[in-house]
C-alpha positions in Angstrom: 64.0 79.4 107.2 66.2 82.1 106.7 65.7 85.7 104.6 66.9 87.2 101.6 69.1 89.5 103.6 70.4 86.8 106.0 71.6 84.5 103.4 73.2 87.4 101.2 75.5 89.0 104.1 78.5 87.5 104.1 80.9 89.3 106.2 84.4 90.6 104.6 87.8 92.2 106.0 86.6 96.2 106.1 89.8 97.6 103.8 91.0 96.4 100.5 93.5 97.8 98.5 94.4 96.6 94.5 96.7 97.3 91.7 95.5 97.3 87.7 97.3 97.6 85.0 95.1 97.5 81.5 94.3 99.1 77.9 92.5 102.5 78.0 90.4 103.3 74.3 89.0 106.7 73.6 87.1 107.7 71.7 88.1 111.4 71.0 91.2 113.1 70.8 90.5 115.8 73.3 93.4 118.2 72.9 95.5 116.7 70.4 94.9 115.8 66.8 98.0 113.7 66.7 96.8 111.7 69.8 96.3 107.8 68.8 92.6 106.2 69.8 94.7 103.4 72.5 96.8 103.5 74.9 97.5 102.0 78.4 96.9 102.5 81.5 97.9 102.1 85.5 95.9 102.6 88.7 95.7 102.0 92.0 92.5 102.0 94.6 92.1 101.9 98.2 88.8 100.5 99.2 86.7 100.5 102.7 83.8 97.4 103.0 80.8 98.0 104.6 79.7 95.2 106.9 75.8 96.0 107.0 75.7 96.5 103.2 77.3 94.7 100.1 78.7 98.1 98.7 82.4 99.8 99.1 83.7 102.8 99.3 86.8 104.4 98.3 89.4 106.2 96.5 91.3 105.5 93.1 94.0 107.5 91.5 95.1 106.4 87.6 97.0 107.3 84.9 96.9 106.7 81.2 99.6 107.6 78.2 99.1 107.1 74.7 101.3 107.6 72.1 100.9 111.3 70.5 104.3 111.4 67.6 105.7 108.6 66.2 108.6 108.9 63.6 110.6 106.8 62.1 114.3 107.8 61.1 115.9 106.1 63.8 112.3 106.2 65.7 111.1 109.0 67.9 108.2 108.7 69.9 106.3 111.4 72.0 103.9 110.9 74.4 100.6 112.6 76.5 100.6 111.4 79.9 96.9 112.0 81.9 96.1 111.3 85.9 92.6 111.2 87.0 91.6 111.0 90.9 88.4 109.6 92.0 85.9 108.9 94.2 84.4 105.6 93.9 81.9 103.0 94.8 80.7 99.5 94.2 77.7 97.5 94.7 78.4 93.7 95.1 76.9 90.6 94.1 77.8 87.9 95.8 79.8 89.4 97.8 83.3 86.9 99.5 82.3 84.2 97.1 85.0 82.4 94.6 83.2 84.8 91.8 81.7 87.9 92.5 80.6 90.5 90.0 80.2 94.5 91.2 78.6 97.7 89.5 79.6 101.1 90.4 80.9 104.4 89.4 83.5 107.4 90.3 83.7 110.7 90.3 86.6 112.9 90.1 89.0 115.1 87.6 91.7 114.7 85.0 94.4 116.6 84.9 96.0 117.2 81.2 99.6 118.2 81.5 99.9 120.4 84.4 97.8 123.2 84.1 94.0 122.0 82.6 92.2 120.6 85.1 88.9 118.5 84.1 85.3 116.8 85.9 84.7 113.2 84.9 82.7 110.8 86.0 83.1 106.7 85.3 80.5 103.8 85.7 82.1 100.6 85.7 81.2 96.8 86.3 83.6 94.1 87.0 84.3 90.6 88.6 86.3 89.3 91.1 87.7 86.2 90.9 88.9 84.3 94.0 89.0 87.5 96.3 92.0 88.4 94.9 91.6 89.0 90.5 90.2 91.4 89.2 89.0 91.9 85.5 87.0 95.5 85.3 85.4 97.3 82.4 84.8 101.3 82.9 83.8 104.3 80.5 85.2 107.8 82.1 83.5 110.6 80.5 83.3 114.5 81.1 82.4 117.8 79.5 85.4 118.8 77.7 87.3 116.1 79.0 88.2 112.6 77.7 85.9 109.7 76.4 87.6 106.7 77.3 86.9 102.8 77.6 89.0 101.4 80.5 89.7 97.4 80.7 91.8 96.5 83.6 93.1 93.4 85.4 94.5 93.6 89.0 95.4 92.0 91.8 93.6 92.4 95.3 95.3 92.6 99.1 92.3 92.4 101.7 88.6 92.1 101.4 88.2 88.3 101.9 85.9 86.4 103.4 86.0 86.7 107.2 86.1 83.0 108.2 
């Protein structure tokens, strides 16, 4: 009869890379009163799979505009553009499986124009569907900084099942 941890491991390719694209929502308007509460947002992570555990490392770098001025003879539209880089990690459950679900968090800054730098950190849990989709749900806080919910979709290169 095997263990737990035997029938859990389920080995993966090591390095995973993936494109979202999604809505961001925050909650503040942290250095602009004209700012609106949505906007969307774009990112991109790079991802290293440990064999011995079902966790990943890695290293994601968004950004997120919103709309800040709208007007409307003839329509003008001004926007804020924000980057955040991160640190990140994910515990997975069942891990190289048609659906897997993962919990983790980052850590990082946002950068606010070019001169205000800001510490954030982001919990997030997702799932993965078919190694390759994935829908993910993260709040990126930080003194001072912004309070935004993140939900992305994205597409996955690499981290399937090892057959």
């Amino acid at each position: 009869m095997c263990s737990f941890a035997q029938r859990q491991r389920v080995e993966v390719q090591r390095i995973e890379w993936s494109m979202n694209f999604g809505a961001s929502f925050f909650r503040d308007r942290f250095y602009d009163s004209r700012v609106n509460d949505e906007g969307y947002l774009l990112d991109t992570e790079l991802r290293y799979n440990f064999h011995q555990l079902p966790m990943d490392v890695g290293l994601m770098l968004s950004y997120d505009r919103r709309i800040t001025e709208y007007r409307n003879e003839y329509y003008s539209v001004s926007w804020n553009d924000n980057a955040t880089f991160m640190a990140v990690s994910d515990y997975n459950f069942r891990r190289g499986r048609a659906v897997s679900c993962f919990a983790g968090v980052g850590v990082g800054f946002t950068t606010y124009g070019q001169d205000e730098h800001k510490f954030c950190v982001m919990p997030r849990v997702g799932m993965e569907f078919l190694n390759f989709l994935r829908v993910t749900a993260a709040y990126q806080a930080g003194v001072g900084a912004k309070q935004n919910l993140n939900i992305t979709l994205g597409l996955v290169i690499g981290g399937y099942r090892k057959r």
